[in-house]
C-alpha positions, 0 to 999 in steps of 0.5 A: 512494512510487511508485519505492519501491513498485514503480510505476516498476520491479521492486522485485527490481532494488532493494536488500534492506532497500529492498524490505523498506522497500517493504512498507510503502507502498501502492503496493506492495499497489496493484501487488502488486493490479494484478500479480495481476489483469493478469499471473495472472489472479486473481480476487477470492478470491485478492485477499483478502490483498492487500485486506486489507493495504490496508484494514488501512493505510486504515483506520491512516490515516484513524484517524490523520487522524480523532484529528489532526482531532478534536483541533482547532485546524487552521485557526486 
């Protein structure tokens, strides 16, 4: 997900349908994040979409993580 997201090196260097891929991952949102704050100095306001796309993800997997939990039989 690192090289995917962005973390190792521009996703403009990556193919099309890669960096369309790349939107799917939080490590795209996390340096999208980063990039905003470090290189254009934006503050929380402008941040507003990009933390909801985390929080949107966050809260899809631990849902995911919640129903897999509850439905038992994981350590036995």
């Amino acid at each position: 997900m690192s090289a995917i997201g962005g973390a190792w090196f521009p996703i403009s260097l990556m193919p099309e349908f890669i960096q369309q891929l790349s939107k799917l991952t939080l490590v795209y949102w996390a340096m999208e994040g980063f990039s905003s704050v470090l290189w254009s100095g934006h503050g929380l306001l402008q941040l507003a979409p990009v933390l909801g796309v985390l929080a949107a993800i966050t809260a899809a997997v631990m849902g995911a993580a919640l129903w897999r939990f509850n439905r038992g039989n994981l350590f036995s």
